[in-house]
Every structure is written in structure tokens, then in C-alpha cells.
N, C-alpha and C positions, 0 to 999 in steps of 0.2 A: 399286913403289908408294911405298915408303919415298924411297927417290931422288927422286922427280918434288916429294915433298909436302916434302924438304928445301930444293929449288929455290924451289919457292912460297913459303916462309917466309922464307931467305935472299934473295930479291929484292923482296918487300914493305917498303915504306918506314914509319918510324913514322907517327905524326901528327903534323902538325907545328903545331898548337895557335898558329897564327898570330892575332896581336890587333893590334892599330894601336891606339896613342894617341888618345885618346878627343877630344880637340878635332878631330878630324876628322870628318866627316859628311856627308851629302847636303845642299846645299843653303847648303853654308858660303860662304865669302869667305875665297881667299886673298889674300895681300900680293903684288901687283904689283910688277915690275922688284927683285922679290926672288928668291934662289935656292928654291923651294920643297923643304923640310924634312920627309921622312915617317919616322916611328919606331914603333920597338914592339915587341914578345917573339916568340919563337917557342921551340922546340926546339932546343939548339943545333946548328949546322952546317946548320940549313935556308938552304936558297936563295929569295930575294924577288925577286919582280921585279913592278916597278909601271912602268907606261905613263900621262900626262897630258898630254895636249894634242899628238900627237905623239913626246913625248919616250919614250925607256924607259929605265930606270936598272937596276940588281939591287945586293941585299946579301946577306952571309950572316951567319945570327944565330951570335955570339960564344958564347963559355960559360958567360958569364951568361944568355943568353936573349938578349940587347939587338939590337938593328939598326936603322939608319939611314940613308936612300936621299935623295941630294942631285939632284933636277933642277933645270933649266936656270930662271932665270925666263922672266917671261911678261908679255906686258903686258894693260891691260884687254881684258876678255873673257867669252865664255862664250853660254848655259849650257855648259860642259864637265863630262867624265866624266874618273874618277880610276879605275883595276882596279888590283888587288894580289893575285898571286897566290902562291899555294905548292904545292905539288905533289899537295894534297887541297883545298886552299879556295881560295874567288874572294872577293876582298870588292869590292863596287864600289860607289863614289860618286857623284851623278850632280847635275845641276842647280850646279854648283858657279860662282861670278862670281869672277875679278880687280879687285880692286879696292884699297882702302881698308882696313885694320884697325885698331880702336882700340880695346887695354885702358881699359875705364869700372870706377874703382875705389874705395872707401874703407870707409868708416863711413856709418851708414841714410842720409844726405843723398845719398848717391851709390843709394844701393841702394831710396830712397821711390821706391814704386811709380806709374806715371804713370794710372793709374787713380785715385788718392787726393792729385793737387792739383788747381790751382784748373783744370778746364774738361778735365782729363784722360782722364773718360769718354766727354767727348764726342768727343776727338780720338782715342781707342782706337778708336770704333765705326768711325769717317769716314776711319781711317788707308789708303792705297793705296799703298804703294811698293814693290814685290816686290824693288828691285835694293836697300834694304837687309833688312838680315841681323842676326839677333843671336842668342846664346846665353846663360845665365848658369851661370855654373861653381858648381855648388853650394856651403855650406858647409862644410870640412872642417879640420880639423888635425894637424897631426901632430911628433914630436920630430925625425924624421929628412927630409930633402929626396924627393919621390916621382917616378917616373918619368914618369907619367900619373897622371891622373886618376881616383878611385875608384869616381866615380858617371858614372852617364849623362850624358850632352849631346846635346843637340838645337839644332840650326840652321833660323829660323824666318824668313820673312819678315815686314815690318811690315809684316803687313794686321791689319783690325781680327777682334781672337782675346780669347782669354783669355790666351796667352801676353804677348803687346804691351801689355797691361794688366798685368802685374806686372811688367815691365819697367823699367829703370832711367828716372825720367823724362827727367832730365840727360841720359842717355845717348842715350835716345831724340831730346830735342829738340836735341843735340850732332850727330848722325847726320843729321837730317832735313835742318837748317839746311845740312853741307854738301854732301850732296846737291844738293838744291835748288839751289845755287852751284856746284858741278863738273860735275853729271850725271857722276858715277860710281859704282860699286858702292861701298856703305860696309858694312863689317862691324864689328858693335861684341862686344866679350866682357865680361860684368860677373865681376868678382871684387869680391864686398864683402859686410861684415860690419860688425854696426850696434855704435855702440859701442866700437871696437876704435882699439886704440894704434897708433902707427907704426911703430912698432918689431916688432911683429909679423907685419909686413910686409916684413922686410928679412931677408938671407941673413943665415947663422952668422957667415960672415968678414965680412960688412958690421958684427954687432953687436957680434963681438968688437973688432973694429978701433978701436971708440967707446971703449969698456972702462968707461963708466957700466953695464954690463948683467950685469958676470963675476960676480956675486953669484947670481942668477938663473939665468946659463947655467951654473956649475958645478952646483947643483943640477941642470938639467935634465940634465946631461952623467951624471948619476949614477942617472939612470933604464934601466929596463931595459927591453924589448918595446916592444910601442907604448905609443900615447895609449890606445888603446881598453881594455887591461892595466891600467894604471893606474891608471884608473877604476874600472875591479870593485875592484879593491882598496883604491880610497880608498872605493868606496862600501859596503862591506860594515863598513869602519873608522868611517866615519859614521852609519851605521845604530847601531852595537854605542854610539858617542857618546849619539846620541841618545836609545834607550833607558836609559841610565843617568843622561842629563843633562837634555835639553833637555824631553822628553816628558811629565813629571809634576812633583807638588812646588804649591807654595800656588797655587792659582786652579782648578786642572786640578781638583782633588779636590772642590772645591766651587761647580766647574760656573760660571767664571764669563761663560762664554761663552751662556749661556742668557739668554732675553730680560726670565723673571721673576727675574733676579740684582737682590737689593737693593743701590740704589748709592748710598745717603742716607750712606754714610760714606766716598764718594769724592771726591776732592777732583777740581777741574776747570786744565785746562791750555788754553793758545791752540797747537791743532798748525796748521801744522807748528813745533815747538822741538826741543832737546835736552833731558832731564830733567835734567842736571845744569847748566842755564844758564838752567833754572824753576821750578825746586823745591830750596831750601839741604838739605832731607831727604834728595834724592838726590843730593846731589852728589859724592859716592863711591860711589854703587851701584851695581853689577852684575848683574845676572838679568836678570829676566822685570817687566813692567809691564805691567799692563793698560790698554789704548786702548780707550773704549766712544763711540758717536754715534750719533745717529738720523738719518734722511735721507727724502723725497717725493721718489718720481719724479714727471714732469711727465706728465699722461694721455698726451703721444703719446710714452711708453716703453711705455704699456700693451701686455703679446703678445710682450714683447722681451726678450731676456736683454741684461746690463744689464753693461759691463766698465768698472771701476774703477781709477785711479792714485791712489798715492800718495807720487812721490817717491824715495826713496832712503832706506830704512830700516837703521838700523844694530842692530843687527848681522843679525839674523835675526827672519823676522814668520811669524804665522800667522793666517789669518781664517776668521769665523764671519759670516753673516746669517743674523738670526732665528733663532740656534741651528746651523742649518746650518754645516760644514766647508764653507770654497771650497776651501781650502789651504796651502801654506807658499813661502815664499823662504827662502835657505841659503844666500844669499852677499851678505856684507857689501859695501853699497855698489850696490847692482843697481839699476837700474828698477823698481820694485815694481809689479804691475796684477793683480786678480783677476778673474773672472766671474762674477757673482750669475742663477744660472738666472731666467726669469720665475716658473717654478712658487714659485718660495719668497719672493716679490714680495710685498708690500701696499701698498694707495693710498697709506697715511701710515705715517709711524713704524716704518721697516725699521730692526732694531737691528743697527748694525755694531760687532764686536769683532775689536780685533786688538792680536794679545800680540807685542811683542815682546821679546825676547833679547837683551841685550849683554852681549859678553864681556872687555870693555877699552873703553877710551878713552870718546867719547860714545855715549850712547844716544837713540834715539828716531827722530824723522823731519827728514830735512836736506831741502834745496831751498825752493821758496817756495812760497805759496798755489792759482798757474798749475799746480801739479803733482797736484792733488787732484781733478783731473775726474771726472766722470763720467758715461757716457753708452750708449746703446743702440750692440750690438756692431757695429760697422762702420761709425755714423754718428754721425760727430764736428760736424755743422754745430750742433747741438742740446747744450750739455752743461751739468752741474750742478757742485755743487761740496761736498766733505765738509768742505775747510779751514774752522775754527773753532773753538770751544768744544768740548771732548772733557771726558768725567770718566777717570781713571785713577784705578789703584791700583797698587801695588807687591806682586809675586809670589815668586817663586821667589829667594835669593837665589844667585848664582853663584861657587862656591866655589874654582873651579880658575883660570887665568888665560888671557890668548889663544894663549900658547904651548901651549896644551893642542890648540888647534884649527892649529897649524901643520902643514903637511902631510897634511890630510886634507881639506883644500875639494878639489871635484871639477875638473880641471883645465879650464881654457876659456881662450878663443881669446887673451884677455890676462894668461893666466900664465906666460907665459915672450916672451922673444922668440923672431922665427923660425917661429912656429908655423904660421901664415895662409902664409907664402912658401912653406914648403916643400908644403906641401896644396894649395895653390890658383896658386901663381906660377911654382914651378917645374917644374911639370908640364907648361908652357905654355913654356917659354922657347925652345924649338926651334922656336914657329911664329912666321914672321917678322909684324913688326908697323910700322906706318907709324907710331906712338905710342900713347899715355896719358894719359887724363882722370883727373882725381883731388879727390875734398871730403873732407876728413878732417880733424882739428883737436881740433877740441870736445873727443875725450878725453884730449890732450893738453896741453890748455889749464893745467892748475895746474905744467906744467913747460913753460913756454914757453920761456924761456932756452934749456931744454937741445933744445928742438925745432930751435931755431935749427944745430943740427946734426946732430939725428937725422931729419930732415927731406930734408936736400939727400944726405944720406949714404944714407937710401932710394932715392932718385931716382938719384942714380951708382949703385948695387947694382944696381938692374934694367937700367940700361945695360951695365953690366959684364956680366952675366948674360945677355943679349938676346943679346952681341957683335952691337950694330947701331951702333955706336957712339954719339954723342948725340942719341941721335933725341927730338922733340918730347916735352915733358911738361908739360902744361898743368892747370890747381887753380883753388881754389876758395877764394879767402881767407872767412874766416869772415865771417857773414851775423850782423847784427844783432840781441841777444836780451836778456830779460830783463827788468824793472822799470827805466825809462828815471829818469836821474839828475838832477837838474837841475841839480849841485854839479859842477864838479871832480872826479874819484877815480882812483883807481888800478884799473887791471883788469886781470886775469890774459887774458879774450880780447885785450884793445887788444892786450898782450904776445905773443900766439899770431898774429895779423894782422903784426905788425911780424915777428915770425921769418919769415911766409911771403912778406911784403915782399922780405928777406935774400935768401930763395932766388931771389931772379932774378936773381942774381948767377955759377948756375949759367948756361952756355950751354943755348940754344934752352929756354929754358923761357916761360911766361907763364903771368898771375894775373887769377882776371875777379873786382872788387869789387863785393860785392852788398850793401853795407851801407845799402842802402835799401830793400831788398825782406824784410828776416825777418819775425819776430814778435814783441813780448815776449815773451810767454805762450807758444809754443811752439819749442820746438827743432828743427822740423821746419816750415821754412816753404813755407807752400804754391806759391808761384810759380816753380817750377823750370824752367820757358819761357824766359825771362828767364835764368837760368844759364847753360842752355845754348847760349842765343844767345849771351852774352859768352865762354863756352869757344871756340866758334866762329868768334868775329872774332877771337880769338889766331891759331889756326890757320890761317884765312883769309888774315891777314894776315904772317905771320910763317912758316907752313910751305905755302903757296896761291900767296903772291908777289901777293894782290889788293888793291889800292891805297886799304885803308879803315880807318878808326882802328879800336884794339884795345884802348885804354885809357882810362880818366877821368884826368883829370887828377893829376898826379905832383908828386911836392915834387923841386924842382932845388937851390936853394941859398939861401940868405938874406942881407939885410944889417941890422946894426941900425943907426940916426939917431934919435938922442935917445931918445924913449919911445917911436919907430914900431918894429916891422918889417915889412921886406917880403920877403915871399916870392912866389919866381921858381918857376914851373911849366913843367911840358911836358907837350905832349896837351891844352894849353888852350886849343884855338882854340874863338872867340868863348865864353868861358867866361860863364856866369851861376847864378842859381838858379831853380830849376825852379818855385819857387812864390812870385815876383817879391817874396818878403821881402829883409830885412835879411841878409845872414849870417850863418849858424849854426855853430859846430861847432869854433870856435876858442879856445881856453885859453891863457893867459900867464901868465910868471910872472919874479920876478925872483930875485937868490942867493941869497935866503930858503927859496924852493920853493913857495910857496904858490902856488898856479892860480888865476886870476878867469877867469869867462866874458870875453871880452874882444871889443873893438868890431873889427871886418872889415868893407872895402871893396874891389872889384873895380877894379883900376886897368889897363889892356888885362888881360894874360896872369902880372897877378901880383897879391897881394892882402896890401892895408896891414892891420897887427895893431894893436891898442893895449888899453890899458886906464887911467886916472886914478891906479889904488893903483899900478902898475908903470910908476915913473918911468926905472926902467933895468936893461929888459927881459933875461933870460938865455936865456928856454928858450918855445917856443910849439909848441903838438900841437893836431893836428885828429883831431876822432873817437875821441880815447881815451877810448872808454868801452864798456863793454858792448855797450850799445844808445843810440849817439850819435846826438843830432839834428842834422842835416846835410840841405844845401839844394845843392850844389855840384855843380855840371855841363858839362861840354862841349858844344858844338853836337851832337854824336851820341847826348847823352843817355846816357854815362857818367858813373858816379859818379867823384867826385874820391876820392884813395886815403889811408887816413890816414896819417898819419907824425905823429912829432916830429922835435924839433933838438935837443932833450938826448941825452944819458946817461944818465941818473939810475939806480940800482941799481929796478926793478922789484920784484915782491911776488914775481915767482917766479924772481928770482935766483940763491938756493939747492938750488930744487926739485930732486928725483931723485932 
């Protein structure tokens, strides 16, 4: 007995706790006329063996756990089935297309849901394509590069769901467009995070290699465990701050978040400001200052809880309606937006209070007046505005300095580089990819300069890392935005537009300009149709081989004659302007630097500059501004792309 039951146990196999890499799934799309890539853990010394499409391959998992099984490619196809077996488990995959893959990536403009622009609900409901595909890779980050993926993924068709409605819209109308143009299977994968640098986006040796980062990375090099670690302990360090700093002390004690608070001794301010750039009182103060306003909803908020912006609060805010706690923000420099339940509503005269906290530098509310909306949760067509006349007072004062608060913000997706790649990029780089869609910008904007190289050094990184060598990488030059100028000025975006100009100096990349579709007033514009039909015709045309312009019109070279110049374009067949005006969008200037609006005329495929004050001309830019008024087009109704023809040192020159 003893014998027979020594047998049974010496010939029984462990478990071999087999997982596959989570981009894999029923229903996916893989990369056509690529070697298809399967990975993932096991027991060590188990034996894999996976069959697709015919093929069978085997590996056996290392002493790490690790393994990796190379089949043959394949070309378009399907639905096919994927089996992965182990000597106790089956996992199989089924419904699977050849086709098309394309990382859809950035900051919220890549990641704005296509439910929420212009006409996106209606094309959620009416969506019918089953041969495309898309997933989105959740949020995550982390200090060190991950194998696979943390969380779930799912592989969905674009029929009309609730999935395809929070889906990337770009990415969505990026897929659809070439679709519709190849009739082949398209599969897209969103990785993106709203807000977020680029640099957080690129490997370790990508960031070290730059060396604007080593400040940063040795810090990060000096942490221990994870991200997740880290945070309990910066958060229990912040909690123990708070209680001794931020949570009491003058206002807090005598209630001044209450509605019947006397404010006949408060003085009033125009927000959004800085207190110390509105008031000579404060202009070395530090702590707490109280922001008070009233505000009417409009009857049709009536039944609605009610979600409020405000901008970008320095350092740290808290808010009251009607007495009511909504909440706090804790990190200096954030988006700011609360919720005001309806229960705690009134027709008229809801009192808002909000304290905030600074611990250095300025305090108060940055951005402009577009930033102060407010409106019923989920629907932005309707919205109000708090920007104006505010009374304050000054609370708490703050006695320690900002190094007090160093190393204890709660770490997120822009405190370190590296952190987005290794969580969300690298976990993915074994599955092959046809390319990459990309809007990102905006939060890089006050270091444009240096974008100029943290930019094209992301885009090689994921090359290098893919080993697909230079495959397609197509973006998003920054979209129009802000309070429109009517001066000349210097702009930190024009400077972020021009860095992403640079990068197409990278092979096989392209740039869709969309500097006629933004918004002032929002940073989030709604026509992202339009995007990604321009990502598209890059692709089309450049990685398709389909014989259709891809560009608006380009600056080639110049010559100056007297007080003319003319500048030589390309991509300007039958160029004109869309709204049969004057030309827009042109600036001159002569060795002085001063910029005039200056006079433009279309003469075939190039276009005479002048101006009366600038009798010998140096330097001419189109569209450097913010949010440039500009009229210029190609027969395919591409926008023309800005440039200058200086040098001149920029505002964010120094930046970094």
C-alpha cells in the first residue's frame, strides 16, 4: 500500500499555474505578415505548447517562471482559434482576425471618449464593423518595467456598446477611416493618460540617455518596493502633515465655511488671480485664504447634481456649498473640479467656499476665466460660470516652507519618468504592431525646447523596444486654444507645434494639423472626426502607398526683395482660403523683432509677405500663436502648417 501510494505521488505533476500575457484574448487582432509573439509565466520547467492557425510551436518556462513561443506569421485572416496548453490547463482563444495593429496613445485628447464629441453618440449607437477591434490598456504605473499587464483586457468589436462609446475617439475614427479604405481587419490598443508628460512615456535608458531627467531618476532609483508601497507610506506621512498643518488654525475654528459667516470685513478679489499679484497685503503670504461666491443654477440643472471647474489651484483647495464638505485637492498644479449633490442645491444664492493653501511661491487660482465652468454632471452643452468677483480673507498663516512638503505628495503618473512605459508599454512590446497613433503635447508645452528632443527620443525608444524597426508613428500637432490674440506674442504652444514640426525629421513618421478645429475655451476639442481622418491620410498615404495628399501646406524656403517675402510651399496645390478673405495668420518683422500683423497674397503655390513699418524684412511666422487666426488651405482642405524663418530664442528656451 505504502509503495503503490509512493508511486502516485512521485508521478503526479505539480500545477503548472500557466497565465499568458494579458493583451491576448478572444476576439483580438493580431499583426499580420508578422512572426506572432506569445508569452507569460508558468511553474518553472513546464512545457507549452500552443497551436494557431495550423502552426504548433512549445516552450519551456525558465526559472523565473518566464516563456515565450515564436510562431510563424500569417497573413490576413480568420476568425481563427489560438490553444495553449500545459499539462493541467487549456486556455483557448477564439474568434481571433489578422490584420492591422495600432497603439492609439497619449494624454485625454487621445484618450476623449467618442461618446462625448460633436455627433459621437450618434455614431456609437449606428457603429457596425465587427473586423475592427479594440481594447484599452487600463491605467497603471509603476518604478520598475512589467512583464504583462496588471489588470484585465478585453477585445471588443466596434459595434455600437457601451465599450465603443468610451473608447478613444481618434482612435476610433483613425481605425474606421482605414478600414473603410483597405477592407482589412484593424485592431487598435489605447494606452493613455490624461495630462501626462512624455517622458513618462519612454524607457529608463531612453530617459537616462537625455540626462535632463537624472535628478528625478536618481530619486526614483532610491525607492524601494513598488509604487503601490510607496504610497501607503507617503500617505500615512501626509495624513500625520495634515493633521498638524493644513486641517485647522484661523477660519476652520470659526466656521468660515458656513453660509451665515459675516463677510462685511472681507475684502473682494477678481478670480481667477494670484493673491500675491492682487492684493500688496499678501504678497508674501503663505497659508490658507479664504475664496467665498455665490452662484444660480439655470432651472434646467434643476434634479441634477451639479460638477464644477476651477482651474488650477495652487497649492492645495478645499470646498464647501451651503455649508456642505464636497472636498479637497493635494496636489499643487492639478485640474481642480468638485461635485455639488442636487440635494444641497438652491434656486438662488448657493454659497461657494473654497480655502486654499499655499506653501511657496504663488497662491490662488491660475488659468483663465474658460476654466471656471459649471454645469450638470455629464452635460457640458449647457454651462455657467463662477469666474468673477469673489470676497476673501486670509487664514491660517504657514509657518514651515515647501521643502517641508517634499517627498510626501502621493506619487502619480508625472512624478518621475518611465513610469506609464514600464506599466502600460512595456508589457505590450512583444505583441507585434503595424504602428502608432499619438496627441500629446499640451503638458509639455512650458518646455517646448526640450520637447524638441524628448519627443523624437520617445518615438526611437518604442522603436528600439518593439525591435520592428521604424515602423509608422503618426501625432497630433497641437490644436488651437485659448483667448485668441489679436497682437503678435510669443507662445509657449506655437513652441510645442514647432518641436513637433522637428520630429518629422525622424523617418516614416507624420503630423495631422488641426489648428482650425480647437476651441479657445476648451482644451478638449470636440471634433475629433476630423483628427483622425488627418492621422489617416498620413497612414494612407505614406504607410498604404494610396496616392492622396497627407498634408496642408508646408513652408519650403524663402526669399527676401526689398520689403517683400515670398515664401515657397509644398502640398500647395491650388492653395487658397477657406473663407474667400484676405490672408490671415502672417507676422513680420524686421532686426529690431517687433512682429506687425502683416499683409499676404497668394501668388500660385507661394505667398508674398509685407508690412509698411518693416521696410527690411528679417524674420516671418505664420500661426504663432496660441489660438492663431488662419484661413489657409489646399485643395483637400488641409490646413497649412505653422512655421517661422527665425531663430529667435523662444519663452521656453531655458525650460526643464
Amino acid at each position: 500500500y505504502l509503495s503503490v501510494l509512493f508511486l502516485f505521488f512521485s508521478c503526479s505533476k505539480p500545477e503548472s499555474n500557466l497565465q499568458v500575457a494579458k493583451i491576448y484574448g478572444s476576439g483580438m487582432v493580431v499583426q499580420r505578415n508578422q512572426p506572432v509573439k506569445v508569452w507569460g509565466s508558468a511553474a518553472p520547467g513546464t512545457k507549452i505548447d500552443i497551436t494557431f492557425f495550423e502552426n504548433t510551436a512549445s516552450a519551456t518556462a525558465g526559472d523565473d517562471g518566464k516563456w515565450m513561443v515564436n510562431l510563424p506569421e500569417i497573413d490576413l485572416g480568420g476568425p481563427l482559434e489560438m490553444k495553449i496548453q500545459a499539462h493541467d490547463t487549456t486556455i483557448v482563444f477564439t474568434d481571433i482576425l489578422a490584420g492591422d495593429v495600432w497603439i492609439c496613445s497619449g494624454q485625454s485628447n487621445m484618450e476623449w471618449a467618442l461618446a462625448n464629441t460633436e455627433n459621437g453618440d450618434v455614431e456609437a449607437n449606428r457603429a457596425n464593423y465587427p473586423n475592427i477591434r479594440f481594447c484599452d490598456i487600463e491605467k497603471d504605473l509603476e518604478f520598475f518595467p512589467l512583464d504583462t499587464l496588471r489588470n484585465e483586457l478585453f477585445w471588443y468589436k466596434a459595434e455600437s456598446s457601451e465599450a465603443l462609446a468610451a473608447f478613444s475617439a481618434v482612435g476610433y475614427y483613425y481605425g474606421k477611416e482605414l478600414h473603410e479604405s483597405l477592407d482589412i481587419p484593424i485592431g487598435l490598443v489605447g494606452a493613455n493618460w490624461g495630462g501626462t508628460i512624455a517622458e513618462t512615456w519612454m524607457s529608463l535608458e531612453a530617459a537616462t540617455a537625455l540626462e535632463d531627467f537624472n535628478g528625478k531618476l536618481t530619486i526614483m532609483a532610491q525607492q524601494e518596493g513598488t509604487i503601490e508601497d510607496a504610497n501607503a507610506a507617503l500617505s500615512n506621512k501626509m495624513q500625520k502633515w495634515k493633521e498638524e498643518e493644513l486641517m485647522h488654525g484661523i477660519g476652520f475654528d470659526e466656521r468660515w465655511f458656513l453660509p451665515e459667516t459675516d463677510i462685511t470685513t472681507w475684502n473682494t478679489m477678481k478670480v481667477p488671480a494670484y493673491w500675491e499679484e492682487a492684493d500688496d497685503n499678501l504678497k508674501n503670504f503663505d497659508g490658507a485664504v479664504w475664496f467665498r461666491t455665490t452662484f444660480d443654477p439655470l432651472p434646467e440643472f434643476s434634479g441634477k447634481d451639479i460638477e464644477m471647474w476651477f482651474g488650477k489651484i495652487d497649492d492645495h483647495s478645499q470646498a464647501w456649498v451651503n455649508g456642505v464638505y464636497l472636498g479637497e485637492t493635494f496636489f499643487p498644479g492639478t485640474w481642480t473640479n468638485y461635485t455639488a449633490p442636487d440635494s444641497i442645491l438652491k434656486e438662488k444664492n448657493n454659497v461657494l467656499v473654497i480655502r486654499v493653501f499655499d506653501t511657496g511661491l504663488r497662491g490662488g487660482f491660475s488659468g483663465n476665466p474658460s476654466h471656471f465652468d459649471y454645469f450638470p454632471v455629464n452635460e457640458t452643452e449647457i454651462k455657467l460660470s463662477t469666474a468673477g468677483t469673489w470676497h476673501y480673507k486670509a487664514g491660517k498663516a504657514y509657518e514651515g516652507d515647501e521643502q517641508t512638503l517634499k517627498g510626501i505628495d502621493r506619487i502619480g503618473a508625472n512624478s518621475f519618468p518611465t513610469l506609464l512605459y514600464n506599466a502600460m508599454i512595456h508589457p505590450v512590446i512583444n505583441f507585434p504592431i503595424k504602428g502608432a497613433i499619438w496627441y500629446q503635447g499640451e503638458s509639455n508645452a512650458s518646455r517646448a525646447y526640450q520637447y524638441r528632443k524628448v519627443f523624437p527620443a520617445m518615438i526611437t525608444d518604442w522603436r528600439t523596444q518593439w525591435e520592428q524597426g521604424d515602423f509608422p508613428f503618426y501625432y497630433v500637432q497641437l490644436a488651437n486654444f485659448m483667448e485668441r490674440n489679436t497682437k503678435p506674442e510669443e507662445s509657449e504652444w506655437a513652441e510645442l507645434r514647432e518641436a513637433q514640426t522637428m520630429t518629422l525629421a525622424l523617418p516614416n513618421t507624420g503630423m495631422a494639423t488641426i489648428i482650425d478645429i480647437g476651441e479657445a475655451d476648451d482644451i478638449h476639442p470636440r471634433n475629433k472626426k476630423d483628427v483622425g481622418k488627418r492621422l489617416a491620410r498620413q497612414a494612407l498615404a505614406k504607410t498604404y502607398n494610396k496616392d492622396i495628399e497627407y498634408s496642408g501646406p508646408t513652408y519650403d524656403t524663402h526669399i527676401v526683395e526689398g520689403n517683400k517675402v515670398t515664401i515657397y510651399l509644398e502640398h500647395a496645390d491650388s492653395i487658397l482660403t477657406r473663407d474667400n478673405k484676405p490672408v490671415k495668420g502672417f507676422t513680420i518683422a524686421g532686426a529690431d523683432r517687433v512682429f506687425y500683423q502683416a499683409n499676404a497674397s497668394i501668388e500660385g503655390n507661394s505667398i508674398i509677405v509685407s508690412h509698411p513699418k518693416v521696410s527690411e524684412p528679417v524674420a516671418v511666422r505664420y500661426a504663432w500663436a496660441n489660438n492663431p487666426a488662419t484661413n489657409l488651405y489646399n485643395s483637400e482642405g488641409l490646413p497649412m502648417v505653422p512655421f517661422r524663418t527665425d531663430e529667435w530664442p523662444g519663452l521656453t528656451v531655458d525650460a526643464r
